[in-house]
C-alpha positions in Angstrom: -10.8 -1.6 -17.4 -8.5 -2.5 -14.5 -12.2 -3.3 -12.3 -12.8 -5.9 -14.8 -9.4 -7.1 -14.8 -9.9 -7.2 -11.2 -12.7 -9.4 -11.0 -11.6 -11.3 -13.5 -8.7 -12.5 -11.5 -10.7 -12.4 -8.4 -12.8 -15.0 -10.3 -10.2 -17.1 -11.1 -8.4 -17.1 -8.1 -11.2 -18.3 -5.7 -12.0 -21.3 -8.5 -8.7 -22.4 -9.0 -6.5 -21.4 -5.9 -6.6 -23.9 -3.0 -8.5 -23.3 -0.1 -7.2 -21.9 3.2 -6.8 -24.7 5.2 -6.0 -23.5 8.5 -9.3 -21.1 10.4 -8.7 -19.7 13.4 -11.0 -19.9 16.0 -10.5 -16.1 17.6 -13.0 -13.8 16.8 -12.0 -10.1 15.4 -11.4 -7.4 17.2 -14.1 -5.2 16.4 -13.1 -2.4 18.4 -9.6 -2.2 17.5 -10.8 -2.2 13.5 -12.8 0.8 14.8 -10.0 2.9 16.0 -7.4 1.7 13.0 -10.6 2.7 10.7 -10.4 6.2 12.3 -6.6 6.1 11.5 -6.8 5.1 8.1 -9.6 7.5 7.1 -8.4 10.4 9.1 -4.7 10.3 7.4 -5.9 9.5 3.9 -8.5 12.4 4.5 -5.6 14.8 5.2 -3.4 14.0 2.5 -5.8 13.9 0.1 -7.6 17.4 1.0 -4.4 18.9 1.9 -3.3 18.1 -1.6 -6.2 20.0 -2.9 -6.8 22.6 -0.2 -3.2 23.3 1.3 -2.0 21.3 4.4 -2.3 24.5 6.8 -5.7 24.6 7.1 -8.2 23.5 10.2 -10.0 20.8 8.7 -6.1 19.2 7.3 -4.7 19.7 10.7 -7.3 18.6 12.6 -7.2 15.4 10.8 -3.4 14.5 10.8 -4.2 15.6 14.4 -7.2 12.8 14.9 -5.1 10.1 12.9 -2.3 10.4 14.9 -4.3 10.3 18.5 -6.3 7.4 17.0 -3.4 5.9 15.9 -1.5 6.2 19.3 -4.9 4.8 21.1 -5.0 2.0 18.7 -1.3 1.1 19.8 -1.9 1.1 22.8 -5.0 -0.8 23.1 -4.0 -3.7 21.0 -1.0 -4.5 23.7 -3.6 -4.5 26.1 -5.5 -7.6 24.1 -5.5 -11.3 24.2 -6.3 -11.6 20.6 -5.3 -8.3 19.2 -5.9 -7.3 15.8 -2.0 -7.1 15.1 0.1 -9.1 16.7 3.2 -6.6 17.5 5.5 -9.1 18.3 5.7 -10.1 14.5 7.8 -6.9 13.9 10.6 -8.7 16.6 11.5 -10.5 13.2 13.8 -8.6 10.9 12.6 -10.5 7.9 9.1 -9.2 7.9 10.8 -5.4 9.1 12.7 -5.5 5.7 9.7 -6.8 3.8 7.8 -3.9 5.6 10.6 -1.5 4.6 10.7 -2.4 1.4 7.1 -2.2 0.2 6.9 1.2 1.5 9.6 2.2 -0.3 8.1 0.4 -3.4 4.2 2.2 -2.7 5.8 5.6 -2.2 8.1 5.5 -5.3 4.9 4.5 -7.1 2.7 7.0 -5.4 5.4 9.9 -6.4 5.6 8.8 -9.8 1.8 8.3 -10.7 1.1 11.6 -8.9 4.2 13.5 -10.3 4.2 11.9 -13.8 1.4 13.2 -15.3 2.0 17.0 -14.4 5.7 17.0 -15.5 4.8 15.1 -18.7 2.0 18.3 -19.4 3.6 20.8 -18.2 7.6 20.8 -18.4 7.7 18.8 -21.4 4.4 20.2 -22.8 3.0 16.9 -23.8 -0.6 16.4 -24.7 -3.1 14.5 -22.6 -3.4 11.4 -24.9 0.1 11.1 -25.3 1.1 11.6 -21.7 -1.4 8.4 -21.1 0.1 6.5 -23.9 3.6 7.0 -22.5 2.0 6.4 -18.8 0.3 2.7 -20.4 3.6 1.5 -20.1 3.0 0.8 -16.6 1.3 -2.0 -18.0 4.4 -4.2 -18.5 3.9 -4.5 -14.1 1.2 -6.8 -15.0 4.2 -9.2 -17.1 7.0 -8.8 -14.5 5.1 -9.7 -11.7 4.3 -13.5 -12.5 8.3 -13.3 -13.6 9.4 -11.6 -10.3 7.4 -14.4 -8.6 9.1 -17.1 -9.7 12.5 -15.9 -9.2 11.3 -14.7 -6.0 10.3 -18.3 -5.2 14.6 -19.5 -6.8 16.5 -16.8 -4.8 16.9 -15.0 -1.5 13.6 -12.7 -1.5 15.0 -9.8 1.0 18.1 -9.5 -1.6 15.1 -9.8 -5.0 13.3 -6.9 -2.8 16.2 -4.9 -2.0 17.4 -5.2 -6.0 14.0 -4.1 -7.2 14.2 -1.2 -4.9 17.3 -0.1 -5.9 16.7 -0.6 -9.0 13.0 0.7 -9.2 14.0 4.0 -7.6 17.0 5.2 -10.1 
């Protein structure tokens, strides 16, 4: 459902969205998408095995091991560049720090509760499977708020909006 949902806004974005005006003439950095590639998988590899296997074995440490060399390299080779893949000196801004901040805060609390959520509802409070995914539809309502967070996003401050919805989000 949500990949149809998906495309279905995918679809209507590209018709009726304007156009990016502005191209940029640098090519990408191929090699540094190689190494951040290696970072990425690597660390989601790890979390997601170690969930499954326990995060003391080989193949988990190994890979937290490799993500965070990669990740290291990948540092360290973008300052290097012209034309790097991220520009670092963006993060001099405290604006886009906070913003950074702040949708971490908002993926993790997520991640923790649609992880978390499902076990608790099953096994503490010994709820059936269909029921726990009808109280868990809820998370629906996202899909209203989000258009309404936009607009008040675009009437007041947006690091205060962010640091409310934290706040709020995570009590």
């Amino acid at each position: 459902m949500y990949f149809g949902l998906a495309y279905l806004l995918m679809y209507f974005g590209t018709k009726y969205l304007p156009k990016d005006i502005l191209k940029s003439k640098s090519k990408i950095d191929f090699t540094g998408f190689c190494i951040y590639a290696v970072f990425i998988v690597s660390f989601f590899a790890a979390m997601f095995m170690g969930q499954e296997t326990g995060f003391a074995k080989p193949v988990i440490v190994f890979l937290f091991l490799s993500s965070i060399i990669s990740i290291i390299i990948f540092i360290k080779y973008e300052l290097k560049k012209k034309s790097p893949l991220i520009e670092f000196a963006i993060f001099k801004i405290r604006s886009v720090r906070t913003g950074l901040f702040c949708a971490f805060a908002v993926v993790a609390s997520n991640y923790f509760f649609n992880i978390l959520m499902p076990f608790y509802l099953q096994n503490a409070r010994e709820c059936s499977a269909s029921r726990t995914g009808f109280i868990l539809m809820i998370l629906l309502v996202m899909m209203i708020c989000a258009p309404i967070s936009g607009i008040v996003a675009a009437k007041i401050k947006i690091g205060m909006m962010c640091t409310c919805f934290v706040n709020f989000h995570t009590h």
